[in-house]
C-alpha positions, 0 to 999 in steps of 0.5 A, spaced: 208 268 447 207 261 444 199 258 443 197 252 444 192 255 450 186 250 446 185 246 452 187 251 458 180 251 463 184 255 469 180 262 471 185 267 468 182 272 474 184 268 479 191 267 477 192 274 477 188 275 483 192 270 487 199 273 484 197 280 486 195 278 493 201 274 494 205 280 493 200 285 497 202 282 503 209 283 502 208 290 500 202 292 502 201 297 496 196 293 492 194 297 487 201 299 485 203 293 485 197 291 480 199 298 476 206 295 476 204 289 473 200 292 468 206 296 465 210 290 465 211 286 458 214 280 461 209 279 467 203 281 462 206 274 457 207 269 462 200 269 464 196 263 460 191 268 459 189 273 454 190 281 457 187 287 455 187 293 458 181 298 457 181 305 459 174 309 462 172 309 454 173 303 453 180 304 449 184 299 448 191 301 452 195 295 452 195 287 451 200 281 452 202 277 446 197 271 448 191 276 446 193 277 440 194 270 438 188 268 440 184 273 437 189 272 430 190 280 429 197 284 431 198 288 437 198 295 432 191 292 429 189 291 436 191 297 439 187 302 433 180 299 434 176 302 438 171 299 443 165 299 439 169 298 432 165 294 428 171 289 426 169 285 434 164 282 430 163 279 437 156 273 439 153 271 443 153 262 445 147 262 441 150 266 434 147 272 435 151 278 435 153 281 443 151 288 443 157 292 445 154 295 452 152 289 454 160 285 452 164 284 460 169 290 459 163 295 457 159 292 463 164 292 468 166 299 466 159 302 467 157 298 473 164 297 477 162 290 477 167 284 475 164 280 470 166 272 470 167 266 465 163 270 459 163 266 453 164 270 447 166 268 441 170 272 436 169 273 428 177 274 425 179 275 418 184 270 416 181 265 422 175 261 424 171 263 430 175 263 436 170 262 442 172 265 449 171 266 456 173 272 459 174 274 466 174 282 467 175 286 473 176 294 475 183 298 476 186 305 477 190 307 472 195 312 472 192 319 474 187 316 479 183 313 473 179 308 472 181 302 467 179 295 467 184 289 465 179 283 461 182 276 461 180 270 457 182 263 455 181 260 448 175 254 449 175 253 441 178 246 441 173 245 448 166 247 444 169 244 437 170 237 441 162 237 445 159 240 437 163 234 435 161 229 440 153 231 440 154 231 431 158 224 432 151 222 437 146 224 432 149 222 426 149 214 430 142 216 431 139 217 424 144 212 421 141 208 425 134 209 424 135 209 416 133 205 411 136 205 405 143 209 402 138 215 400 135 216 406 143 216 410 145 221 405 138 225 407 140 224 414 146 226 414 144 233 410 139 234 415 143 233 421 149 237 419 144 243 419 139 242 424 145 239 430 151 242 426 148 249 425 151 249 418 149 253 413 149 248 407 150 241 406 150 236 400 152 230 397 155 230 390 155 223 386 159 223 380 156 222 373 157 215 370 154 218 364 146 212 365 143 218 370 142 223 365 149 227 366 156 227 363 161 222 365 165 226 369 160 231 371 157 232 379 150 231 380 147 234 387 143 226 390 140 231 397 142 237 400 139 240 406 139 248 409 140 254 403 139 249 398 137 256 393 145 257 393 146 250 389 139 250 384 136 257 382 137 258 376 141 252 374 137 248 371 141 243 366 147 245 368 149 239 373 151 232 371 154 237 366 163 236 365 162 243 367 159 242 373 166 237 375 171 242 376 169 246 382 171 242 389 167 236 388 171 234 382 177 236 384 176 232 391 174 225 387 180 225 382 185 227 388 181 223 393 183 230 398 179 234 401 178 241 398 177 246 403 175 254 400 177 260 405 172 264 402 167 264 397 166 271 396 172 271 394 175 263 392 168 261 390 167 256 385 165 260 379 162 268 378 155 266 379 157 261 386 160 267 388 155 272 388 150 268 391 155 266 396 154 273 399 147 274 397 146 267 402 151 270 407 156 264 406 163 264 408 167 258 407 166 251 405 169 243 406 169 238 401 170 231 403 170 225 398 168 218 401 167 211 397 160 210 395 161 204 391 163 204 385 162 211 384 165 217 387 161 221 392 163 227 396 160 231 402 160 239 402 160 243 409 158 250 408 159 255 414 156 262 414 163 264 417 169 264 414 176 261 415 172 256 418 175 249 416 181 248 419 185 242 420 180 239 427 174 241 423 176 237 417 178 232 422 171 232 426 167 232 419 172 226 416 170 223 423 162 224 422 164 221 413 166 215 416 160 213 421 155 215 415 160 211 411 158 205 416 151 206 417 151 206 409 155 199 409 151 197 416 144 198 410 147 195 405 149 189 409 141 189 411 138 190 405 143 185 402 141 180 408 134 182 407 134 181 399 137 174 401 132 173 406 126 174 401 129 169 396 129 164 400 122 165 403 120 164 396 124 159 394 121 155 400 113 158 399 114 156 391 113 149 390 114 150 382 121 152 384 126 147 384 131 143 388 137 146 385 135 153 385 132 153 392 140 150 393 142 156 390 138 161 394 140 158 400 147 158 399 146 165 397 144 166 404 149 162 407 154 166 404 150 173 406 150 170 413 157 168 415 160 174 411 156 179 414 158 185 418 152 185 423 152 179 428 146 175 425 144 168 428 138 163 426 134 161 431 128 155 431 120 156 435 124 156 442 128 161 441 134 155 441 140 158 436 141 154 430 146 158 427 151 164 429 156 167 425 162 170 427 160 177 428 155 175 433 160 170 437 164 177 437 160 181 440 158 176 446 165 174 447 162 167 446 165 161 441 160 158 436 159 151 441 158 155 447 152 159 443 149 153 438 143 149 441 140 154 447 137 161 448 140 167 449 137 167 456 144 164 459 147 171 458 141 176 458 140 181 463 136 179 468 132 186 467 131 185 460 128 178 460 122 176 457 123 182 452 124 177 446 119 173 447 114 179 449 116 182 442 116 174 439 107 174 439 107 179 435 111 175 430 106 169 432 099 173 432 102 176 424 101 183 427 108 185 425 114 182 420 118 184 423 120 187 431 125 192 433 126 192 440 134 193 444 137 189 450 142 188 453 147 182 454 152 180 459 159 178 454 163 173 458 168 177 461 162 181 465 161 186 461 154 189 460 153 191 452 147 195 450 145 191 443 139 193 438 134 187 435 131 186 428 128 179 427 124 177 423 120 169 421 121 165 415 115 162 413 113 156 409 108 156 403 102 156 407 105 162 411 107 156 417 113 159 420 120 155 420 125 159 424 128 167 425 132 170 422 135 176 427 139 181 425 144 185 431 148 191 432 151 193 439 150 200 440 154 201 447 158 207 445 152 211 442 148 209 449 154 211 453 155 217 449 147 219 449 147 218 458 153 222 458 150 228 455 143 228 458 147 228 465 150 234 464 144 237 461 140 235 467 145 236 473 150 241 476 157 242 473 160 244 480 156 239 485 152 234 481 147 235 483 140 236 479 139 243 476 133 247 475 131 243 468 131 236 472 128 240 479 122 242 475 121 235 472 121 232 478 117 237 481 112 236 475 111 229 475 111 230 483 105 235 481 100 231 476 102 224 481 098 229 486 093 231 481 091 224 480 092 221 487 091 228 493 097 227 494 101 232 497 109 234 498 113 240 501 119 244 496 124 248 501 128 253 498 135 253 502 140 259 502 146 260 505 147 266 509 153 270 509 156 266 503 158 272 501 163 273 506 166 267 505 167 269 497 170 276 498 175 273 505 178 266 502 176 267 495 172 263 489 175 258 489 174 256 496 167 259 496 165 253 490 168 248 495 164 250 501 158 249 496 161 242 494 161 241 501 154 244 503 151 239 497 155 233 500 152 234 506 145 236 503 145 230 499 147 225 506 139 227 508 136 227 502 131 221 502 131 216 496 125 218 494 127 226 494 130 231 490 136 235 492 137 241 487 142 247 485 138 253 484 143 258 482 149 260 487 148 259 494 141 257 494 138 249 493 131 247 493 129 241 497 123 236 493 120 233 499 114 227 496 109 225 500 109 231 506 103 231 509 103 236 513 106 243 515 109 239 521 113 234 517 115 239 513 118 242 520 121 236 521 124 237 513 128 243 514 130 242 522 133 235 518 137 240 512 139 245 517 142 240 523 146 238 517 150 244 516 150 245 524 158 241 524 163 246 522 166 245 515 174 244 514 177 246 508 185 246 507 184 248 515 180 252 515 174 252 520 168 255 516 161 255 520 156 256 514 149 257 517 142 258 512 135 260 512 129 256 509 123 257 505 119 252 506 111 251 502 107 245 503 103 245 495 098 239 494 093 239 487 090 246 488 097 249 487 098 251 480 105 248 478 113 250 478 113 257 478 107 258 482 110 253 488 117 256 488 116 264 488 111 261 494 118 258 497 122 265 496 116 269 499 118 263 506 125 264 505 124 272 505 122 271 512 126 266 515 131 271 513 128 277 517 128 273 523 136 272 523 140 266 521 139 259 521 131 259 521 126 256 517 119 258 516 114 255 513 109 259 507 101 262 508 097 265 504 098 272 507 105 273 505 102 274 498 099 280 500 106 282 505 110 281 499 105 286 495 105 291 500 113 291 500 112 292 493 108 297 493 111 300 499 119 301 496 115 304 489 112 310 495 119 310 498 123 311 492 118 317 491 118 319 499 124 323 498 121 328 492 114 329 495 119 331 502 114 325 507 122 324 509 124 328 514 129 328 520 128 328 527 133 328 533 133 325 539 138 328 544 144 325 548 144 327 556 150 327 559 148 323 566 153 326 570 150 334 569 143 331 566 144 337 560 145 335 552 151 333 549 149 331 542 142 328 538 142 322 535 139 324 528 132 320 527 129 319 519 122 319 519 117 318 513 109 320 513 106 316 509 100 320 505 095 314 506 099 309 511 101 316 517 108 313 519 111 308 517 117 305 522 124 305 520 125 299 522 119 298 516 122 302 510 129 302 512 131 294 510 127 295 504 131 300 502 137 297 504 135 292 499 137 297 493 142 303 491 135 307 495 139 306 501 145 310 499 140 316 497 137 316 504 144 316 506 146 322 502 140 325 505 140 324 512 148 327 512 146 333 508 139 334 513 144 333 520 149 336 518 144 342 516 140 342 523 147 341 527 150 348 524 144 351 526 145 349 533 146 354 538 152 354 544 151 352 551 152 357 556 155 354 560 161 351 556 160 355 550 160 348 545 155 345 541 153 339 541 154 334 536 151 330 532 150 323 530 148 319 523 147 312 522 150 309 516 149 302 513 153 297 510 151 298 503 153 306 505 160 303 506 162 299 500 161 306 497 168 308 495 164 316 495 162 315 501 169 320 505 168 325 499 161 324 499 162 326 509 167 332 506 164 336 501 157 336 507 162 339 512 165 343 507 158 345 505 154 346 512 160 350 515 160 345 522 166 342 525 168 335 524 169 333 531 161 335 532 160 329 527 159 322 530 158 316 525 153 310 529 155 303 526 153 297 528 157 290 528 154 288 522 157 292 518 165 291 521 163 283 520 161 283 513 166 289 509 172 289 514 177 292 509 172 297 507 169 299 513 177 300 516 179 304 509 173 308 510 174 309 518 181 312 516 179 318 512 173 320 516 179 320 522 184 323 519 178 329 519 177 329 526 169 326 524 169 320 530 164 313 530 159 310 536 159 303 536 150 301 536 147 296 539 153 294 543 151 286 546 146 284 541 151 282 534 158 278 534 161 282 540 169 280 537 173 284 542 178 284 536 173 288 532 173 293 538 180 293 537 180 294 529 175 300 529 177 303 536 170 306 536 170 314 540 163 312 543 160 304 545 152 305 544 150 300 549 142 296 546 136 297 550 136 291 551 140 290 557 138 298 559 131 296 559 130 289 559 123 285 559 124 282 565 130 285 570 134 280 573 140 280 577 144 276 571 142 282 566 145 288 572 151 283 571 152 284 564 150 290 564 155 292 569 160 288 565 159 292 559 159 299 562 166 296 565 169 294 559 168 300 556 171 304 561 178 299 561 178 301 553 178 308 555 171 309 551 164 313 552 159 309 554 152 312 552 146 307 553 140 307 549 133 306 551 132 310 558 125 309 560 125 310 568 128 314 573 131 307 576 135 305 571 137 313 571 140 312 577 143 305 576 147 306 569 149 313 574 152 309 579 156 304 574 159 310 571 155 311 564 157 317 561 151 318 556 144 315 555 138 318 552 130 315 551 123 316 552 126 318 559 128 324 557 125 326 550 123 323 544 127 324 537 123 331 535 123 336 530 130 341 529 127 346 531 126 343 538 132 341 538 135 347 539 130 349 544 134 343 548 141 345 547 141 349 555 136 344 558 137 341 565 133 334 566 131 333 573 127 327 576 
């Protein structure tokens, strides 16, 4: 396959993804088909992405030839490395080396989960440091094994570009602010390292034989970095000839850079090499540039090797010219500078003649007209004397149209009052000369940032005459700095402010409070069931509704407020001047009615709701951190009392979240020190009053708290993998009790038994081998284990739910629809799972307040489940009368504290041939 894949910013994982699932809706064999895909060389290369194929250890198995062009190796060397091989060479970002636990492929072996747009970069022989972003995700590979497939692109030339464009910035600034040629060298050294994250960088100035060296030899003007490498132990040997036959010499008699792949290897000289390895320098550039009427050079020392090539050495030449103008830019001031002092003296020194004042003045005029930075002369109102054609350039304006008036004609009207602002310095002898930056307007409308240097000629009495002022138009770099703090301060998919500038404002939001008792409001807004949209439409459709939600959020946002992209799914909302909870309500009702109109996307109808976390802080609060945990705690809440709510923080959800806290630590202990047990509530047919089944109950007997509820403990758990060990309990424990149970005598069966299973349980590929092997185990029949799942789950992983209710069918183990009535209650998931059992909620059974639409609804329900041909069970059967009402309209089943409630399993074998008569 062809390179050329520098500037490529497509999600590999999605072209993959998107591919495949194309094909899985045609053939309905998705991982076959992924399988298929791996094993074919022609598909793998026509990917514009790297490919690897890892196995369970992490071997390498397979590769497409864009991989191997990235990472500058063979596929035969590729393919012999193990996953841990020291050749990787891998780092982070940042420099620092990527343990191999912790690099994407190893991650997603070792956790299941995919990896996305991680940013490595790669250490390779014969090649500079290629950085990468890398997608990874779990296959099957042949035998049932598990593999994972790494994809990534080459983002090089990308970094290369903003490394250039941010040294490019910061060489303008230090130009900028030097003061003579030595200093521009000095800054530019110190820029290259600092900025540039290079090792070493020097200037080298040819010997003219006056400045203590030999013609011919290289001296050392300024270095920055590991300057031990040019100087320890070489006292007298530069300015020597010897001393001009390395890179520097070489690249100031041929006028080319001279570029050294390795200096271990192709170092200047046996002692250059040896400290190359001793300071952990790789590889080095040499450019030559004018300085004069001698030759200079600039060297570039990178600890990698290979890493200068043809756009590095582009970029650097770049950087050599600017520094080249800077250097020119001061010796223009300095020679204006000079001729400025001398015509000041010539004008304070009365002893001087005509002919040499003439002298000194035409000197200046010459330096004036000729000069490369716009320059005028202006008189004690600031009216133009005199411009030369660099600042009538730079205006857009003609000498006749400047001449005669002040710059205010064409001054932004915000930047008015600057000049003279600085000018009483000037008057007042506090200063020589002022700096200060504003802004003209030229003739063709166009804004221009400029930087001003004026300073004042005096007579011999220290009267001044006129200015002199010296202009430089800093557009570009002010363009170039504003586009660089913009993507530092703002989201890159919505635009939005991030952390960084939501903590800021929120800061000085805080300290104006401070000064003032002032107060505001931060409200934390998360989506709910994002996810669903991710995994049911995809990524790419999941970061445009959240472009979408932002425009939204951001239409309601007031102007003296600050909208903010959290992370994911979540925004944080800073309201100033909130004085109460009650404004802060209206807030939060003003974000989530945003939300409430459904978004369009390609067609698609997405209805997006959220939750708030809402606190209200004033001076006692203690900062940043402090005020958004509290928004956290708030919005923990408002998720609890279900979606689209908002709740406002108090001082007792500390305390709530520490109990929570400290409450998932016992549970995680619970299970070892047996305060978990099973307890089972029996399921009576109505029609003979006699048990039919037991629905198994967990309880927890906390050692200082008594019981906890599962309604307490069980969300908990659900918010970690504790949740799949209660599962995993709870099976084993039912499974156990329901063997033990013995027959009716009127029927000669047993009842069975049913277990509550969560979400997370569902996305447990273990889960149908995990039912299997406790069947197997417990010796009971499949057909006597009821698996009771809410609506919830059907909704939020119907592709899971489906695939897992299929094999538990497949056994002969049924399912009980819970808490019928009280979720979305879509007909078509009715019809998907086609569930044995419809568990009507107490709710309808057992209402707060009867009335005759509740016995309708009721009645429509136990209807529905009669038309769909299945069992009807109602929970929650406290009094005879509802007894007798669900009798009446053909329930089947039913349990509740009428009957009994959930008991130990040896009481419950005691109720297996009981009669309920009321």
């Amino acid at each position: 396959m062809s390179g050329g894949q520098d500037t490529l910013t497509i999600n590999s994982q999605e072209v993959l993804g998107d591919y495949v699932a194309s094909k899985k809706r045609a053939d309905g064999d998705y991982q076959r088909l992924l399988n298929s895909l791996i094993d074919s060389d022609q598909f793998l290369d026509s990917l514009p992405a790297g490919l690897i194929l890892q196995d369970a250890q992490g071997n390498l198995v397979d590769c497409n030839d864009l991989a191997t062009a990235i990472l500058g190796v063979s596929r035969e060397e590729l393919l012999r490395r193990a996953s841990d091989d020291p050749e990787w060479n891998s780092v982070r970002e940042d420099g620092t080396a990527f343990p191999h636990d912790e690099q994407p492929a190893n991650v997603t072996l070792r956790t299941g989960a995919p990896c996305s747009n991680v940013i490595m970069g790669t250490n390779n022989l014969r090649q500079s440091r290629r950085w990468i972003s890398i997608n990874t995700f779990l296959v099957d590979l042949e035998g049932g094994l598990p593999g994972v497939i790494s994809s990534f692109v080459d983002i090089t030339s990308q970094r290369r570009k903003d490394r250039s464009l941010k040294l490019l910035t910061e060489v303008n600034r230090a130009m900028m602010f030097a003061h003579d040629e030595a200093s521009c060298f000095e800054q530019l050294c110190q820029v290259l390292v600092e900025h540039g994250d290079y090792a070493l960088a020097w200037i080298a100035v040819i010997s003219n034989g006056h400045d203590g060296g030999e013609v011919g030899g290289v001296n050392v003007a300024c270095a920055a970095g590991a300057t031990d490498y040019l100087f320890e132990g070489t006292e007298g040997w530069w300015g020597s000839k010897e001393s001009g036959k390395g890179p520097p010499g070489v690249a100031l008699q041929t006028g080319e850079t001279q570029v050294v792949d390795d200096l271990v290897q192709q170092g200047w000289t046996e002692r250059f090499k040896v400290r190359a390895g001793k300071y952990g320098l790789g590889s080095s550039a040499c450019i030559p540039f004018s300085y004069g009427d001698r030759g200079a050079t600039l060297q570039v020392y990178d600890r990698n090797l290979f890493n200068f090539d043809a756009m590095t050495v582009m970029d650097l030449k770049e950087i050599v010219r600017e520094a080249e103008f800077g250097i020119s830019h001061v010796r223009s001031v300095q020679r204006t500078e000079a001729a400025l002092e001398e015509t000041t003296e010539a004008n304070n020194a009365l002893r001087a003649t005509e002919k040499a004042r003439a002298e000194a003045e035409e000197r200046f005029r010459l330096s004036f007209e000729n000069n490369m930075a716009p320059m005028l002369t202006s008189d004690l109102e600031n009216k133009l004397t005199a411009v030369n054609e660099a600042f009538c350039e730079m205006v857009g304006r003609t000498k006749e149209e400047l001449i005669g008036f002040t710059t205010d004609g064409y001054t932004y009207p915000e930047d008015l009052g600057l000049m003279e602002q600085n000018q009483l310095r000037l008057f007042s002898g506090e200063v020589d000369q002022v700096r200060y930056v504003k802004r003209y307007v030229r003739k063709d409308g166009r804004v221009i940032f400029v930087e001003v240097s004026k300073s004042p000629v005096y007579d011999a009495a220290r009267n001044i005459l006129y200015f002199v002022v010296s202009q430089r138009d800093i557009t570009e770099e002010r363009m170039l700095t504003d586009q660089l703090s913009h993507q530092a301060l703002h989201d890159p998919l919505t635009g939005l402010a991030n952390r960084a500038l939501f903590e800021d404002r929120l800061s000085q939001a805080h300290r104006r409070a401070l000064r003032l008792g002032d107060k505001g409001a931060v409200l934390l807004v998360d989506l709910d069931e994002f996810k669903v949209v991710n995994d049911t439409f995809g990524h790419l459709m999941g970061d445009r509704l959240l472009i979408a939600v932002a425009r939204r959020l951001e239409g309601v946002t007031r102007a003296t407020d600050t909208i903010c992209r959290f992370g994911g799914d979540e925004f944080l909302y800073l309201a100033e001047s909130v004085n109460s909870e009650v404004e802060a309500d209206l807030v939060a009702v003003r974000l989530l009615d945003s939300l409430m109109e459904p978004f369009i996307i390609d067609g698609v109808h997405i209805e997006q709701r959220a939750s708030v976390g809402v606190v209200v802080w004033d001076e006692t609060s203690l900062g940043y951190n402090e005020i958004v945990h509290e928004a956290d705690l708030a919005l923990y809440e408002a998720k609890r009392e279900g979606k689209g709510h908002h709740v406002v923080f108090t001082p007792g959800m500390h305390e709530q979240s520490v109990n929570r806290f400290a409450l998932i630590n016992d549970l995680r202990r619970a299970l070892s020190a047996e305060q978990i047990t099973m307890n089972y509530q029996p399921i009576i047919d109505l029609k003979t009053t006699k048990v039919i089944g037991f629905e198994a109950l967990m309880r927890w007997q906390h050692p200082t708290r008594g019981p906890v509820a599962p309604d307490v403990f069980i969300p908990l758990a659900e918010q970690s993998d504790l949740i799949l060990e209660l599962g995993a309990f709870a099976l084993h424990e039912a499974l156990s009790a329901a063997s033990r149970w013995p027959l009716r005598a009127d029927t000669g069966t047993a009842p069975y038994v049913t277990v509550n299973l969560s979400a997370h349980q569902f996305r447990d590929p273990n889960l149908a081998k995990l039912i299997e092997m406790e069947l197997r185990e417990s010796k009971l029949p499949a057909h006597r284990l009821v698996i009771e799942i809410t609506e919830s789950v059907t909704l939020l992983y119907v592709a899971e739910t489906l695939s897992v209710m299929e094999e538990l069918n497949a056994m002969g183990v049924g399912f009980a629809l819970d808490d019928f009535g009280t979720g979305y209650s879509s007909l078509s998931y009715l019809a998907l799972t086609h569930p044995k059992i419809i568990k009507i909620d107490q709710s309808f059974v057992s209402p707060a307040v009867e009335s005759l639409r509740n016995d309708a609804l009721l009645e429509a329900i136990v209807m529905l489940g009669q038309k769909l041909d299945m069992t009807m069970a109602a929970e929650g059967i406290e009094t005879s009368s509802q007894l007798e009402r669900l009798q009446r309209l053909g329930c089947e089943f039913g349990q509740g504290f009428l009957f009994s409630p959930a008991v130990p399993a040896e009481e419950a074998a005691l109720m297996v041939d009981q009669s309920f008569i009321f």
